[in-house]
C-alpha positions in Angstrom: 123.1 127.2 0.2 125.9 125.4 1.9 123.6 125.1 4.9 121.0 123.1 3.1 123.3 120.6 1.5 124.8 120.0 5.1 120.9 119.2 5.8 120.4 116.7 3.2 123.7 114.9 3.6 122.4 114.2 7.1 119.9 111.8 7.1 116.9 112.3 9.2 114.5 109.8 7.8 111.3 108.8 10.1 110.9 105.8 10.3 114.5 105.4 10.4 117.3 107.2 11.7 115.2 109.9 12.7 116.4 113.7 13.9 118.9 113.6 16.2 122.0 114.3 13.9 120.5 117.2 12.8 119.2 118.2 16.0 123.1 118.5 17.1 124.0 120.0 13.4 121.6 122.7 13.9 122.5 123.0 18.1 126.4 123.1 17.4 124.9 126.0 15.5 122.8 127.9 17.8 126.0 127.8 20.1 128.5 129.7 17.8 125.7 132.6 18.3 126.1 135.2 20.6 123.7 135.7 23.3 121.5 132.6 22.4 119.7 130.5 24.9 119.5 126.7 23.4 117.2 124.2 25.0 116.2 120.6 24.4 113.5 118.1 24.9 113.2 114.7 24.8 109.9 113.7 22.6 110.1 110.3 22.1 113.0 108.6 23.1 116.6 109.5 21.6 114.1 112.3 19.6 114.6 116.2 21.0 112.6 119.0 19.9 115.5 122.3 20.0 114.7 125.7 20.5 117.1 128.6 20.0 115.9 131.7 21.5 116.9 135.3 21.5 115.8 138.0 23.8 113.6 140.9 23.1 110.4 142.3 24.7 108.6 139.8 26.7 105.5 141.5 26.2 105.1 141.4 22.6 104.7 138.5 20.6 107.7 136.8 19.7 108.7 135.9 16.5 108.9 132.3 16.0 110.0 129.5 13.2 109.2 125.9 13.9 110.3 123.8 11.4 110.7 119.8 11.5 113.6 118.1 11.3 112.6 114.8 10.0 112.0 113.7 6.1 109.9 110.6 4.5 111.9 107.2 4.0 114.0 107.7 0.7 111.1 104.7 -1.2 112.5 103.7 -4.3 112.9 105.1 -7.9 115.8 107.3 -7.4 118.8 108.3 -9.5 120.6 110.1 -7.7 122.5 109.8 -4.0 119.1 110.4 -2.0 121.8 112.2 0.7 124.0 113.3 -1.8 122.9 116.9 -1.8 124.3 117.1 -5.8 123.8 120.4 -7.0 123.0 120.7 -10.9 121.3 123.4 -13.0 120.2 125.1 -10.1 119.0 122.7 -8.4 120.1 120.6 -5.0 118.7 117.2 -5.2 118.3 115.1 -1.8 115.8 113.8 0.4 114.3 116.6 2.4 115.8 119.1 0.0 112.1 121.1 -0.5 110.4 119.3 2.3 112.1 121.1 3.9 115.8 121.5 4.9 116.0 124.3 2.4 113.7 126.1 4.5 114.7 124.9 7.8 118.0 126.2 6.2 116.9 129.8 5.6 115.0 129.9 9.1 119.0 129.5 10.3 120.0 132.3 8.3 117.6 134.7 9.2 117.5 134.1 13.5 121.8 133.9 12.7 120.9 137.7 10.9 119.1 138.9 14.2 121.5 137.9 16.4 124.2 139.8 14.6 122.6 142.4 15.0 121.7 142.0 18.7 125.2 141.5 19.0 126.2 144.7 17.2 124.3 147.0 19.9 120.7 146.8 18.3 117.7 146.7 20.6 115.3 143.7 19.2 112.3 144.8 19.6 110.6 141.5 20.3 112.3 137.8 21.0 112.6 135.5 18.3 112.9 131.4 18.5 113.5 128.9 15.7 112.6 125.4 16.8 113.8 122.1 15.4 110.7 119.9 15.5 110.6 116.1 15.7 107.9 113.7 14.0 106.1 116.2 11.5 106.3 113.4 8.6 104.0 110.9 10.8 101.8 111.9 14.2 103.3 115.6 14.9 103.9 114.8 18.6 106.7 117.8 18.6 104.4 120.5 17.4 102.2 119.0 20.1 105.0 119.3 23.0 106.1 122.1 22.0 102.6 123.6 22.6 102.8 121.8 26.0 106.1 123.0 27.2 104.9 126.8 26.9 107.9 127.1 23.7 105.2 128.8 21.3 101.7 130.7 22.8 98.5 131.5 21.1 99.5 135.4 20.9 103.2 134.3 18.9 103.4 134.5 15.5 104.8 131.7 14.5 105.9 130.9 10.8 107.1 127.0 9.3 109.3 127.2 5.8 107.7 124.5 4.2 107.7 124.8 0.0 105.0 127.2 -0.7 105.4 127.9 -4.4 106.3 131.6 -3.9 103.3 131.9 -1.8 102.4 132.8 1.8 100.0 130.1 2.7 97.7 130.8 5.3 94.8 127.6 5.8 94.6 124.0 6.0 91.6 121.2 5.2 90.8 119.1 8.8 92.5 116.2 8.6 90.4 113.1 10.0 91.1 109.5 10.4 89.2 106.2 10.9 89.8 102.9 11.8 86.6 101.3 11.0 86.2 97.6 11.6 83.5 95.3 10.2 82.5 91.3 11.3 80.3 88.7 9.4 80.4 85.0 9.6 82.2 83.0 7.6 80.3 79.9 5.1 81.5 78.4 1.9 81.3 80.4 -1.2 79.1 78.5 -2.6 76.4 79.1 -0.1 76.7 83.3 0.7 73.6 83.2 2.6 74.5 81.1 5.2 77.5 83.5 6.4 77.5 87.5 6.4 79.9 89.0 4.1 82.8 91.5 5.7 84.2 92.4 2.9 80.9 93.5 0.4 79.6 95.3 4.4 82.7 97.7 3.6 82.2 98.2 0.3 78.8 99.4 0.8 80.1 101.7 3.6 82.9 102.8 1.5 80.3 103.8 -1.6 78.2 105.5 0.8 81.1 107.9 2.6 82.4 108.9 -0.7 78.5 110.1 -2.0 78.7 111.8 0.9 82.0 113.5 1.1 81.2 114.2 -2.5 77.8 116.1 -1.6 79.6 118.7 1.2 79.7 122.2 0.0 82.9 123.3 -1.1 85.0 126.3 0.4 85.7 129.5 -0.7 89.1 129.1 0.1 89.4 125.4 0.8 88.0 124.2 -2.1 86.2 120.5 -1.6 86.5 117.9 0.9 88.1 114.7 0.3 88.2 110.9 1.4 90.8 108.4 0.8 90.8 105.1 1.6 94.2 104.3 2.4 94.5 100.7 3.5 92.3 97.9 3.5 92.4 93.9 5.1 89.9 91.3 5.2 88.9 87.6 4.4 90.9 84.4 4.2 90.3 82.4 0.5 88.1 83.2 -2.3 86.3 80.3 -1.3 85.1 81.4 2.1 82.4 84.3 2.6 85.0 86.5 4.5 84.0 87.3 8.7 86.2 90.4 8.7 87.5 93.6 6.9 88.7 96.4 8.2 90.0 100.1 6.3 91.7 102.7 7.3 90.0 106.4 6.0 91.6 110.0 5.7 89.6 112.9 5.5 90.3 115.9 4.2 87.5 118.5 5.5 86.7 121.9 4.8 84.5 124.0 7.0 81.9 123.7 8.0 82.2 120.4 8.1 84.0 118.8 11.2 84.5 115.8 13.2 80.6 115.3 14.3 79.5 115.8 11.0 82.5 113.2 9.5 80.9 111.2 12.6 77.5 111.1 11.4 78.2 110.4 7.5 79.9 107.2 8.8 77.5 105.9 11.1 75.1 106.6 8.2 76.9 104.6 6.4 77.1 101.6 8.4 73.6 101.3 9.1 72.6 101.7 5.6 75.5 98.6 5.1 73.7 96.5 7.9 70.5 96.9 5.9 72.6 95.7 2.6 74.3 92.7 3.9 72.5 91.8 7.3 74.4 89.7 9.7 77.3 92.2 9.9 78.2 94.8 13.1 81.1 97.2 12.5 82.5 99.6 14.7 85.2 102.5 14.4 87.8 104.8 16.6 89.5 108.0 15.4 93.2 107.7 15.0 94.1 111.5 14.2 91.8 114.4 14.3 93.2 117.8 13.1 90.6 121.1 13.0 90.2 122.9 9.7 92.3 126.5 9.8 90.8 129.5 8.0 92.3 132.4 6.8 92.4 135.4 9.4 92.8 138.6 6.7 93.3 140.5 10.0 96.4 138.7 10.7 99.2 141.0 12.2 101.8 138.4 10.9 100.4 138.2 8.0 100.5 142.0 6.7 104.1 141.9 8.0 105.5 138.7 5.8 103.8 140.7 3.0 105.6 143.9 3.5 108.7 141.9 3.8 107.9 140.1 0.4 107.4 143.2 -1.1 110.7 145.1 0.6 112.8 141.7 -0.7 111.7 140.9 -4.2 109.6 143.8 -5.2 106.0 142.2 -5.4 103.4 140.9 -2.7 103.1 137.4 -3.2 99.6 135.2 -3.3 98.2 134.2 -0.7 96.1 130.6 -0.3 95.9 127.5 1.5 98.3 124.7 2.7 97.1 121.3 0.7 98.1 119.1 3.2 98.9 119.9 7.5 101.6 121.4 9.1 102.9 121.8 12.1 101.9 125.5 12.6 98.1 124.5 11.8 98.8 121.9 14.8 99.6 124.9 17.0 97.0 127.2 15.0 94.2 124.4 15.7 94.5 123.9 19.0 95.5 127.0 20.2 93.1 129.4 17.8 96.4 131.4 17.2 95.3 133.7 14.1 99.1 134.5 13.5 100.2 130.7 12.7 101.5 130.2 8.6 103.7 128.7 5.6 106.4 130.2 3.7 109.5 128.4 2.3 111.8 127.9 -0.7 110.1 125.1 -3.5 107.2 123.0 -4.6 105.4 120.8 -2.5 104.7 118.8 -5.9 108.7 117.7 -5.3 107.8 116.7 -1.8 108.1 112.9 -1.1 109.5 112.1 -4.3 112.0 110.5 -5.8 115.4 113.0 -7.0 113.3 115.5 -4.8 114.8 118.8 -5.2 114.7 122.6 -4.7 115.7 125.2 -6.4 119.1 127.4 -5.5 117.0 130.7 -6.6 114.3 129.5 -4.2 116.0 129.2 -1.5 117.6 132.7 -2.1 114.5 134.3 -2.4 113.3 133.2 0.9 116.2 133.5 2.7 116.0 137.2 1.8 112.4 137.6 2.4 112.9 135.6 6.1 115.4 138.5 6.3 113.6 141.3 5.8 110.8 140.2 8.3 113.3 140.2 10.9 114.5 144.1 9.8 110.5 144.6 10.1 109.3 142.5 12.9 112.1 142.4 15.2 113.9 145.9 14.2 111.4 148.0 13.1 110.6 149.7 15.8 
């Protein structure tokens, strides 16, 4: 509990001041522990991933926790010290408090637990590692080093503590996103024909994505696919017929649906828009492109957080998907690791918000689940 208010008093806001006083909180740490090896890595600049690692057989998978240091910006509406890490009826309040200090918090607790018990004259039976990731909250590039620098392998079972809601969560929509750019040629308003209008060319593209998104088959798991249409620019006056527009669309994709079909609704689009308001071109890049993740019922880690659920509270827990992308689908995605899931302390409805919070029984129930799937995965023979 303590641990987690140290968290939120120490701001790690990105954009802002980023990770790096927690990446020495949670370092200063790691090096009170016996027998731990700590290691850092520069990201970005001033940002280090930090992975704590403690021995055990290097044949067998090791258990691993990646969970990211930075939060959201604080935004506005709040009532209480964002970094005040208050604690009131149960709850701490703070930003990052669910999402997810608390968590990062019990992933502490339980690799401080194992080492304890190294240090006691246990034999682990297989190594476990809890890294401090950088830049979750905006492109990911930790989970993505940390893939490149060999810290986490597509045989590891790997495990963030993001706010589940009491459940293990096990697969993630694709996440896809556009840039797409249109051009006309400007004319007074009072004479539309003699320009090509930017602006109505994206609306027409934007009405024909969303029927199409709308028409994919849901998911069993997954449930639908989404669009947004996050951020839009274009035209000068009302007065002129506008020569440019440009949005910026997230996808949210469920299988089977992937980045050539998202490819193909879009150019679909845009040709119908050129028939619509001729004159126009429009073009597009991808800016982020995240795989779908399906659940893997044959999941070794998975059958082992549920015994450890069951061991610690007394009941096996549900088990569905992640809304939104982590940074163990990054790893799961790229890698095809079937072992790669969520389980923390809280709500991701309190994520992002203002007066987030998480509750102090939360975070005690994970901590002691996180527990018992060291005495099962590490000691257990």
């Amino acid at each position: 509990m303590e641990l987690t208010k140290e968290l939120v008093r120490t701001e790690s806001t990105n954009p802002g001041s980023c990770e790096g006083a927690v990446g020495e909180l949670i370092s200063r740490r790691f090096s009170l522990l016996p027998g731990v090896r700590v290691e850092k890595e520069e990201i970005l600049p001033g940002r280090f991933n930090v992975k704590a690692e403690l021995p055990g057989d290097p044949e067998k998978p090791a258990l691993v926790w990646i969970c990211h240091m930075d939060t959201v910006v604080v935004g506005d509406g709040w009532k209480r010290d964002p970094f005040g890490a208050e604690e009131e009826d149960g709850r701490i309040y703070g930003r990052g408090a669910c999402d997810m200090k608390s968590g990062l918090a019990c992933a502490l607790s339980a690799f401080a637990y194992g080492a304890e018990r190294i240090a006691a004259g246990e034999k682990p039976g297989r190594r476990m590692i809890v890294i401090g990731s950088v830049d979750e909250e905006d492109f990911m590039r930790g989970a993505e080093a940390a893939i490149r620098s060999g810290w986490v392998s597509q045989k590891d079972w790997i495990l963030d503590a993001e706010p589940t809601d009491g459940q293990i969560q096990v697969a993630h929509k694709g996440r896809l996103w556009f840039e797409v750019s249109v051009a006309g040629c400007t004319a007074h308003a009072s004479m539309p024909w003699k320009g090509a209008d930017a602006i109505a060319a994206m609306a027409e593209i934007i009405r024909s994505v969303r029927q199409a998104i709308a028409g994919l088959t849901p998911h069993s798991d997954l449930g639908i696919s989404t669009v947004t249409f996050g951020q839009i620019t274009g035209g000068y006056r009302p007065y002129v017929v506008p020569d440019s527009c440009k949005v910026w669309i997230d996808m949210r994709l469920v299988p089977p649906t992937d980045e050539a079909e998202a490819k193909r609704i879009l150019d679909q689009a845009i040709e119908q828009a050129k028939k619509e308001v001729p004159g126009i071109t429009a073009a597009y890049k991808i800016t982020g492109s995240r795989p779908y993740v399906e659940k893997h019922e044959d999941s070794l880690l998975l059958a082992c957080l549920r015994q450890a659920c069951v061991s610690a509270v007394g009941s096996e827990p549900e088990t569905g998907p992640f809304p939104g992308y982590t940074d163990t689908a990054v790893i799961a995605g790229l890698l095809g690791n079937k072992n790669c899931m969520s389980y923390g302390p809280g709500s991701l409805a309190q994520a992002h918000k203002p007066d987030e919070f998480v509750e102090t029984a939360e975070i005690l129930r994970c901590e002691k689940v996180l527990k018992a799937l060291v005495d099962q995965a590490v000691f257990g023979g």
